[in-house]
KOLDODREN-724291 format. One record per residue (C-alpha): residue number from 1; chain; residue in one letter; x negated, y, z negated. Coordinates in Angstrom, 2 decimals, m for minus. Each point is the difference from the previous one (the first is absolute). Example, Ala and Ser with C-alpha at 12.3 -4.5 7.8 and 13.67 -1.06 7.14 Angstrom:
     k   c   r        c1        c2        c3
     1   A   A    m12.30     m4.50     m7.80
     2   A   S     m1.37      3.44      0.66
% end
This chain:
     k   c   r        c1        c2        c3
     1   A   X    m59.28    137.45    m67.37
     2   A   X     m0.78     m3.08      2.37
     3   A   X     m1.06     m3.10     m2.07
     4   A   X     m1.97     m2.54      1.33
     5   A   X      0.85     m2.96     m2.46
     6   A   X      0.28     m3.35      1.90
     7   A   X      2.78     m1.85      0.12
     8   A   X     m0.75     m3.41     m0.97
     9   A   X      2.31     m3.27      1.36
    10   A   X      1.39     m3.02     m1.47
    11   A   X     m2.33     m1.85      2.07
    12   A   X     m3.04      1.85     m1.03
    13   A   X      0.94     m0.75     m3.91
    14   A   X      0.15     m3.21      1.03
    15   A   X     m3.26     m0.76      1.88
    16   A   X     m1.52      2.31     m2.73
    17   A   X      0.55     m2.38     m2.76
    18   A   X     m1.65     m3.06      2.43
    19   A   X     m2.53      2.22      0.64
    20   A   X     m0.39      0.40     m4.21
    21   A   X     m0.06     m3.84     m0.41
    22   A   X     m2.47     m0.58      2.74
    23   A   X     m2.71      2.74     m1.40
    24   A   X      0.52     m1.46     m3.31
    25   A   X     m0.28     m3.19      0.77
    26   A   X     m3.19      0.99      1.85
    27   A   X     m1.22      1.58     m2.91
    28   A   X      0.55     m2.96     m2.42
    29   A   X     m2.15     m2.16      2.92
    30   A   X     m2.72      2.42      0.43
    31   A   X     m0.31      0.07     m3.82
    32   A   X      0.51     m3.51     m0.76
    33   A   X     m3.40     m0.18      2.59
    34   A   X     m1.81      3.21     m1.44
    35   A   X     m4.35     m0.69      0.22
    36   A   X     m1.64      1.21     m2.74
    37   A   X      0.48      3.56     m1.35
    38   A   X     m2.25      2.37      1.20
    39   A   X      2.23      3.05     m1.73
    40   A   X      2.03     m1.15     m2.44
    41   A   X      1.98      3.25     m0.13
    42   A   X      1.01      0.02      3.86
    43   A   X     m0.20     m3.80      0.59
    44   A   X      2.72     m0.23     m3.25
    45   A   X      2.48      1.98      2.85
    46   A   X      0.12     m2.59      2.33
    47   A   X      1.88      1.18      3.43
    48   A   X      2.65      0.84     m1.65
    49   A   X     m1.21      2.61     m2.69
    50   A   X      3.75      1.27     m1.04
    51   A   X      3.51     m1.99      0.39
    52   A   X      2.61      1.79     m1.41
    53   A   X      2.30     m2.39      1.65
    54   A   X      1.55     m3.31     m2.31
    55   A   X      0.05     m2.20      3.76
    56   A   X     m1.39     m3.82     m0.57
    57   A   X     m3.23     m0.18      2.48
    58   A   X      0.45     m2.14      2.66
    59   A   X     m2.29     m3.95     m0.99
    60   A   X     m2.89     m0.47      2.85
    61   A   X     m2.53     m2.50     m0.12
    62   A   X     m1.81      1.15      3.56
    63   A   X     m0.52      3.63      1.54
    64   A   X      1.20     m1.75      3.21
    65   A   X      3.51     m0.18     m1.88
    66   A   X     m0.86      3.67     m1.00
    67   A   X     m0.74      0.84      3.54
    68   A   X      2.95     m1.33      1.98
    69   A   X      2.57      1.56     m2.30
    70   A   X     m1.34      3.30      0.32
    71   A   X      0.06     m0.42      3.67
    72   A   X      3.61     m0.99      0.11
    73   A   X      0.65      3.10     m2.55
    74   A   X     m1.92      2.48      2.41
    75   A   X      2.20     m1.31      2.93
    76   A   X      3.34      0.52     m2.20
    77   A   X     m1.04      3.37     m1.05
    78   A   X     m0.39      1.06      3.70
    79   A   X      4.25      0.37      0.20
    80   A   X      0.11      2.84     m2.80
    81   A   X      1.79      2.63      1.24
    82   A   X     m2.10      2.73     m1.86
    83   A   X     m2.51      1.27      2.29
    84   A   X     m2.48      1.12     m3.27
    85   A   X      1.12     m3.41     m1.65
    86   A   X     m0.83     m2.07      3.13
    87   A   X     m3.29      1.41      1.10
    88   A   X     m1.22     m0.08     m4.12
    89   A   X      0.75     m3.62     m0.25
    90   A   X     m1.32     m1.10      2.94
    91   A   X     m3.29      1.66     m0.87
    92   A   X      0.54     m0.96     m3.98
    93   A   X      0.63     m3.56      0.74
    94   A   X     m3.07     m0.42      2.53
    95   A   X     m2.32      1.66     m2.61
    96   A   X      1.33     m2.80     m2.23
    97   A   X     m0.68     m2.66      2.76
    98   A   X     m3.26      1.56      0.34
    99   A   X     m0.93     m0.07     m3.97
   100   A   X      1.24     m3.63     m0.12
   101   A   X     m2.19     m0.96      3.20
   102   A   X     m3.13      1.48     m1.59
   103   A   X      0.82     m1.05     m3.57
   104   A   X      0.36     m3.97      1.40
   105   A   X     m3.66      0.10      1.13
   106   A   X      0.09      1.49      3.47
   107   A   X     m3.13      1.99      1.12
   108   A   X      1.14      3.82      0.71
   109   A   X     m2.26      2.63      0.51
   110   A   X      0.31      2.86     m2.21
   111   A   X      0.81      2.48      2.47
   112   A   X      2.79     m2.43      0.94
   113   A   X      1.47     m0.12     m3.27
   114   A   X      0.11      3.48     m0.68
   115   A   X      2.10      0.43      3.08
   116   A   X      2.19     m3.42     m0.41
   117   A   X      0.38      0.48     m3.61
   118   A   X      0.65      3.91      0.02
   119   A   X      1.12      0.77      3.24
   120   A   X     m2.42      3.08     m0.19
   121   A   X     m2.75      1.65      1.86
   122   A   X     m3.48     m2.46     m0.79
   123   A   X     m2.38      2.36      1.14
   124   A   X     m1.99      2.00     m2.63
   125   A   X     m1.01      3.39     m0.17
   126   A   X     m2.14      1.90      2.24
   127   A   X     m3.15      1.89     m0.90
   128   A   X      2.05      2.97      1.36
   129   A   X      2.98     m0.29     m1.40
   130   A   X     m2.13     m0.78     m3.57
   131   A   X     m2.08      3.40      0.47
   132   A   X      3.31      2.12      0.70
   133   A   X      1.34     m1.39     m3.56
   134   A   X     m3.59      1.29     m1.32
   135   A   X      0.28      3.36      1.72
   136   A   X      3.89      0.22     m1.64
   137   A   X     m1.18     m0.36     m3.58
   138   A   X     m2.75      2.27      0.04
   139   A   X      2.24      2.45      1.42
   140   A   X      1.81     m0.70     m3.08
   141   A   X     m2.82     m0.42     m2.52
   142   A   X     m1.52      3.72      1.24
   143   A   X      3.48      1.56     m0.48
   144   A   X      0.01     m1.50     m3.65
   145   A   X     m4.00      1.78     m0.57
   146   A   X     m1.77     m2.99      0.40
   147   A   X     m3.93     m0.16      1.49
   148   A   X     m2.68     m1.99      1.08
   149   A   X      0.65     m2.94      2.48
   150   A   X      3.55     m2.05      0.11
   151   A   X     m1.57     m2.84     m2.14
   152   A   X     m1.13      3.30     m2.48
   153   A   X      3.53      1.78      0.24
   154   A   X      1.78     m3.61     m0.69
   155   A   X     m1.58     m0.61     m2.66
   156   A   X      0.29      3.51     m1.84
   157   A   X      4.07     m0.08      0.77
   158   A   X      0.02     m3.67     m1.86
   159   A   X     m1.68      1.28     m2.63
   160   A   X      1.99      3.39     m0.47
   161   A   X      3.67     m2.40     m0.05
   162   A   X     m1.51     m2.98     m1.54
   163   A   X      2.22     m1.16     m2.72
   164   A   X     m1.77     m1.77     m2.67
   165   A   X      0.73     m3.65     m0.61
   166   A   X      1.41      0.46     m3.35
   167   A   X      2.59      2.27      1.68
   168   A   X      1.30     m2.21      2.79
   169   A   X      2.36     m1.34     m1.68
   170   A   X      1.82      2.64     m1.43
   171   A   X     m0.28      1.93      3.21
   172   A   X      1.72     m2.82      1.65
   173   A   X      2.39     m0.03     m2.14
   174   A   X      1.05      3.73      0.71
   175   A   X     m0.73     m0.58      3.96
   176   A   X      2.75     m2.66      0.03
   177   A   X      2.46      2.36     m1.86
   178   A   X     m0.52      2.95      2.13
   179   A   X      0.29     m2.87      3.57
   180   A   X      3.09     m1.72     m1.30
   181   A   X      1.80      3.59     m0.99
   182   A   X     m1.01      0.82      3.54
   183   A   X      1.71     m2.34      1.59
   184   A   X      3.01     m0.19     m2.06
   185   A   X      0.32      3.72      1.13
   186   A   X     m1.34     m0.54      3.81
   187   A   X      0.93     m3.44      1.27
   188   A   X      1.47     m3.01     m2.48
   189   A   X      1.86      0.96     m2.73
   190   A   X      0.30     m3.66     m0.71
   191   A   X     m3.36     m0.13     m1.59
   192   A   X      0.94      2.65     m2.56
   193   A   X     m0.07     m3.74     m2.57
   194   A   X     m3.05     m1.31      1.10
   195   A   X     m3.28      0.04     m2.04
   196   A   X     m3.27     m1.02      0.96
   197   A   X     m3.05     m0.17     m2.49
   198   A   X     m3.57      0.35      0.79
   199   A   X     m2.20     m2.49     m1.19
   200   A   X     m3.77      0.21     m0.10
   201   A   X     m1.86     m3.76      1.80
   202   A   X     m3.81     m0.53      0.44
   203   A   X     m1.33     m2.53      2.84
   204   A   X      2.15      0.34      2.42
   205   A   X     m0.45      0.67      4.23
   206   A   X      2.49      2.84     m0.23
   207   A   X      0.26      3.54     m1.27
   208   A   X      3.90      0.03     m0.37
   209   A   X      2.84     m2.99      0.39
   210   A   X      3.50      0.16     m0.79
   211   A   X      1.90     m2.63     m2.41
   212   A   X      2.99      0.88      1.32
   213   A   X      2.22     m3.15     m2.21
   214   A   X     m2.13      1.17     m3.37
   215   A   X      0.57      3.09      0.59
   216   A   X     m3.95      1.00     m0.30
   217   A   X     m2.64      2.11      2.30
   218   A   X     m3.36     m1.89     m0.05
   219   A   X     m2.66      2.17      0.06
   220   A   X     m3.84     m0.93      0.30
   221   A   X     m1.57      1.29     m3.14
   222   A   X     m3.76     m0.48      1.53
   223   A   X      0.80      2.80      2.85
   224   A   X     m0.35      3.48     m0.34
   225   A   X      2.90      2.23      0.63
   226   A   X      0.77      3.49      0.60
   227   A   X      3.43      1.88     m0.28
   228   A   X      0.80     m0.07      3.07
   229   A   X     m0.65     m3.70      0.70
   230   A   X      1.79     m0.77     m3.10
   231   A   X      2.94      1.93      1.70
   232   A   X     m0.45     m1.68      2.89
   233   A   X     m0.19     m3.64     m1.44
   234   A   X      3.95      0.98     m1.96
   235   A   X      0.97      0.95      2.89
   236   A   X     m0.92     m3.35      2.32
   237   A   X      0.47     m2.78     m2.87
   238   A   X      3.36      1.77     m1.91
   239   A   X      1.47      3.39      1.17
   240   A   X      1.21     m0.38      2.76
   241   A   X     m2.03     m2.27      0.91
   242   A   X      0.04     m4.08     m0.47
   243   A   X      2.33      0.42     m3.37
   244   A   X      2.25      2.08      1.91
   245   A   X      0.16     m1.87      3.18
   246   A   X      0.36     m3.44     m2.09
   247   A   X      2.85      1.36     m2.13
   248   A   X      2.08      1.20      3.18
   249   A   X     m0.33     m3.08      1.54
   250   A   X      0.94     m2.08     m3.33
   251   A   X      3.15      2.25     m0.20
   252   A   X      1.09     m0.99      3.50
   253   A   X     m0.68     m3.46      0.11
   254   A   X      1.86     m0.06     m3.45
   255   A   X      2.84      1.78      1.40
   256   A   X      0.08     m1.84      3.70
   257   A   X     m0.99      3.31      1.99
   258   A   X     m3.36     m1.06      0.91
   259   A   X     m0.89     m3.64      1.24
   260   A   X     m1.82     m2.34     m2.55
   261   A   X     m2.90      0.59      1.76
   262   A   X     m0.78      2.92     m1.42
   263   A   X     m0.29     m1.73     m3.62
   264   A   X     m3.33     m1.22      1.11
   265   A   X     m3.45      0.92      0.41
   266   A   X     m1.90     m1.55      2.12
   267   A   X     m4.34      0.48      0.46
   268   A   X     m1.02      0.45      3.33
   269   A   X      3.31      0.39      2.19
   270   A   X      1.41      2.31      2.42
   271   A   X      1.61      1.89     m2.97
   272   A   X     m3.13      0.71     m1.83
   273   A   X     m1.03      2.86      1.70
   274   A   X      3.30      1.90     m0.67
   275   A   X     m0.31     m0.87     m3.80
   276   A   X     m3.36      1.61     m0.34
   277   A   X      0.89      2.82      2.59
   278   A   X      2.95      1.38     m2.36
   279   A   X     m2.67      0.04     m2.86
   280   A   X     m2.05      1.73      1.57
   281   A   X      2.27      3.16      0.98
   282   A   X      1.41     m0.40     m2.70
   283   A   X     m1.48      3.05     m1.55
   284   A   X      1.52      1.97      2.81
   285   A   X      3.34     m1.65     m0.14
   286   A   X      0.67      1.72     m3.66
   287   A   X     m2.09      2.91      1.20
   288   A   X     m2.94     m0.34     m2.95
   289   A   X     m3.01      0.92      2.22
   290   A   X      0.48      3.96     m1.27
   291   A   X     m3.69      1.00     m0.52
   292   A   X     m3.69      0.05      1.85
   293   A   X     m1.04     m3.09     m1.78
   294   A   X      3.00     m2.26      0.85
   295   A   X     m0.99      1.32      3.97
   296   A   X     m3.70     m1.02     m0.62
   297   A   X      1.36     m3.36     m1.62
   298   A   X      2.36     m0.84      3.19
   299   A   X     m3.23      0.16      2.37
   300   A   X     m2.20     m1.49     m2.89
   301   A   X      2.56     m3.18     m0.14
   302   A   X      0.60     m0.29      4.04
   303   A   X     m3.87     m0.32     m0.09
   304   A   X     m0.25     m2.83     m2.59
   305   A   X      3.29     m1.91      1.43
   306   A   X     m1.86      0.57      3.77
   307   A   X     m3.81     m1.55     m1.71
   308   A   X      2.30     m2.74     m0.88
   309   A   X      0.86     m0.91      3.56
   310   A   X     m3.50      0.21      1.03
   311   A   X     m1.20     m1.68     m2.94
   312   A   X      1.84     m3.12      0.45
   313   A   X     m0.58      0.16      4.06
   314   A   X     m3.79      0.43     m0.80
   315   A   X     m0.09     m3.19     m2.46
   316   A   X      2.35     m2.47      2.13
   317   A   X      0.09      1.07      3.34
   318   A   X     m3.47      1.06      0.47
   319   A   X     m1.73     m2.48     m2.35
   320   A   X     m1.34      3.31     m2.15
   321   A   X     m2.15     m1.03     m3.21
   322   A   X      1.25      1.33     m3.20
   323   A   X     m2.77      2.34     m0.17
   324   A   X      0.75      2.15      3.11
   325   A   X      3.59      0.19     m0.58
   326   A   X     m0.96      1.19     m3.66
   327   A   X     m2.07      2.94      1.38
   328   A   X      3.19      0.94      2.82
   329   A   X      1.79      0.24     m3.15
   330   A   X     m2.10      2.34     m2.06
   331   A   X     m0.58      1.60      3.39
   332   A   X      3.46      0.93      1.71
   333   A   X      2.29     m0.63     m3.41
   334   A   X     m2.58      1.64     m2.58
   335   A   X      0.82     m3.22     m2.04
   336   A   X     m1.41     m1.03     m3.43
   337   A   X     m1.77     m2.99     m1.09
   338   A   X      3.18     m1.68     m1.54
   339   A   X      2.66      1.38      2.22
   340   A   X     m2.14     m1.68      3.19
   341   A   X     m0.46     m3.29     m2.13
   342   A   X      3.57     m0.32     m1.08
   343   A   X      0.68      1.16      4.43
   344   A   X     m2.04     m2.88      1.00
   345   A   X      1.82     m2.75     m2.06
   346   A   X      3.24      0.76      1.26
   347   A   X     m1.57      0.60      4.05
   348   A   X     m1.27     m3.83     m0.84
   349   A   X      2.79     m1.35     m1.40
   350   A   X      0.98     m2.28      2.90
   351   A   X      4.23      0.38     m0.38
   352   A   X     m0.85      3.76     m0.50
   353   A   X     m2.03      1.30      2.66
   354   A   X      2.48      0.91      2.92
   355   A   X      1.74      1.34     m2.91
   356   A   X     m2.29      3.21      0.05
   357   A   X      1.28      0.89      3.25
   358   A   X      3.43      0.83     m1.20
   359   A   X     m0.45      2.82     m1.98
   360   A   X     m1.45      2.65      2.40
   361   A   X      1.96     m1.82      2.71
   362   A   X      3.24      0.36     m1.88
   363   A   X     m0.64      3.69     m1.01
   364   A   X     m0.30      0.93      3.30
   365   A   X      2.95     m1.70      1.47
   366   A   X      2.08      1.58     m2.93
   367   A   X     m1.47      3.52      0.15
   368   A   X      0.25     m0.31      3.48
   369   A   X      4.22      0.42     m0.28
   370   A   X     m0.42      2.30     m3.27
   371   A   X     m1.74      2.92      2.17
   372   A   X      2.08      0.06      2.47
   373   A   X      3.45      0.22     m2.07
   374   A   X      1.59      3.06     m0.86
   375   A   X      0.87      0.63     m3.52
   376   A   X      3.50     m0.91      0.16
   377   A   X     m0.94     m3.36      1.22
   378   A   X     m1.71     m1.04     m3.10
   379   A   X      2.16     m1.58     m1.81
   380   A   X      1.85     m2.33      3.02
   381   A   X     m3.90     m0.84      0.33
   382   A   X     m0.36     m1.39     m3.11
   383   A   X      2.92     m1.63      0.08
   384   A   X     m1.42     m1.82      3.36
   385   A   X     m3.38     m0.65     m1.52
   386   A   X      1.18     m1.29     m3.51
   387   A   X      3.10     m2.17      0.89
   388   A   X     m1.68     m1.63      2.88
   389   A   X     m2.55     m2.59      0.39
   390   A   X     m2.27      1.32      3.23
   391   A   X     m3.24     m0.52      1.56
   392   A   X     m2.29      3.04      1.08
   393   A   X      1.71     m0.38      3.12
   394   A   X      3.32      0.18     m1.15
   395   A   X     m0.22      2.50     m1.81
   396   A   X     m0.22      2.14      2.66
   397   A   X      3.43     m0.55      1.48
   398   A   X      0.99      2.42     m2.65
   399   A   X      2.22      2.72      2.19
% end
């Protein structure tokens, strides 16, 4: 079977670990100059949320320092012999450029960032494209027995798989068993030692987030949750989602395979959609979507990642009021009281709201390449996907 691994050159390791002491260094600055928290639990991240590296960040007392010596890395980069490895880090290190430009005070529009922070497609969802996801799930929804209209039909699934909040936890806690045994069998047997605990927060403007160095899956105890989206959350924040992905990437930075890049996470880059697109397939990666309701959930969850698009578009693009983009909520995403308050804190959260765009943008790029493969294939694609750092671009170079 043809692999498609990347081979990666002394050069790269070395610009790699420049690159590392630059972003770090950035990080420090950009922290050192935080404004007031607006969310403590996403401004506490800084740029750099994870650094599974032990590099010494680079000292800068300007941005303009920041600047030039990103510039210089950019130019450096551009004699990598890698064709996936150049074309990644010349997009990687101008979303950098781009985050540093914006972060120093210049004025960007927010259609502008999404694009020079993401290096995705800014445009939000048509009233087409919305209606067809509408039309899929009440395909679905009918299929399962459901009446009434959508809103009606939604509502009666949620409440036939709602699990009760007493029982989240534990559920969890056998979701992540069955995930991780999963993908021991199906894709990393390297994770076979790895544990992750589910932990129960209040107050916070997400439903799920992975501590990958605790070892812990957040989840947001003021949400309501059915199976399925329970299933769906193990699979994007542990197995084999972000838990996964981090641990593979540890391993090869560890060992020298992988560039020390990949030790770092970085909000709002190139890479970002590609982080969020492997959780979200991840369910069909360790082939877990095996009844009616996990089908209803897929469209259910495309919908609510899409209303997040629009949501943020609506707010900072079009200069929406709070109020409308509420009701486009409860509208297209059938979205609760506290699910659209805790939505709306995070679409405002001023580091965070390009952000938004990665995860439908990043599913599609990745599910994209998944579709198309033949079975045998599999495996050399995860191997790609998990051992590389890529763009939503690059990620299609896959062959």
């Amino acid at each position: 079977m043809r692999t498609e691994t990347v081979h990666f050159e002394s050069l790269d390791h070395k610009l790699s670990q420049v690159y590392t002491q630059i972003v770090l260094g950035m990080d420090d600055f950009y922290r050192k100059n935080l404004p007031s928290c607006s969310e403590a639990s996403l401004d506490q991240e800084g740029l750099v949320p994870i650094n599974l590296t032990r590099e010494t960040p680079n000292s800068y007392s300007s941005w303009n320092e920041i600047f030039a010596d990103l510039e210089s890395l950019r130019s450096s980069y551009s004699s990598i012999q890698s064709e996936v490895r150049r074309n990644y880090m010349q997009q990687q290190i101008g979303s950098i450029l781009r985050l540093a430009r914006w972060r120093s005070g210049e004025k960007i529009p927010f259609r502008g960032n999404v694009r020079g922070l993401l290096y995705v497609n800014e445009n939000p969802f048509s009233e087409a494209e919305r209606k067809e996801l509408h039309n899929r799930l009440e395909s679905l929804l009918i299929q399962k027995g459901f009446s009434g209209t959508l809103k009606e039909k939604v509502k009666k699934w949620e409440q036939a798989q709602h699990v009760p909040s007493q029982q989240v936890e534990s559920v969890l806690k056998d979701l992540l068993s069955q995930g991780k045994e999963r993908v021991v069998q199906k894709m990393f047997k390297e994770m076979e030692d790895v544990e992750v605990t589910p932990v129960v927060v209040n107050g916070v403007p997400y439903s799920a987030y992975c501590d990958y160095v605790g070892g812990k899956m957040y989840i947001n105890g003021d949400l309501s949750y059915t199976y399925e989206s329970l299933k769906h959350l193990v699979t994007h924040e542990s197995f084999p989602g972000h838990t996964t992905h981090m641990r593979i990437r540890e391993l090869g930075v560890q060992s020298g395979d992988i560039p020390l890049d990949a030790g770092l996470v970085i909000t709002n880059t190139a890479s970002s959609s590609v982080f969020e697109g492997i959780g979200d397939n991840g369910i069909d990666f360790i082939d877990w979507a095996d009844t009616l309701d996990d089908e209803i959930y897929k469209v259910y969850q495309e919908i609510k990642s899409i209303s997040g698009i629009n949501a943020a578009h609506m707010i900072h693009a079009e200069g929406k009021p709070d109020e409308e983009v509420s009701e486009f909520l409860r509208d297209f995403a059938f979205g609760e009281e506290n699910w659209i308050h805790s939505r709306l804190r995070f679409f405002k959260h001023t580091l965070r709201a390009p952000f938004i765009y990665s995860y439908w943008r990043g599913n599609e790029a990745v599910k994209e390449i998944y579709n198309r493969l033949s079975e045998d294939r599999r495996t050399a694609f995860y191997e790609f996907l998990y051992k590389n750092m890529l763009s939503a671009d690059t990620v299609k170079q896959f062959r």
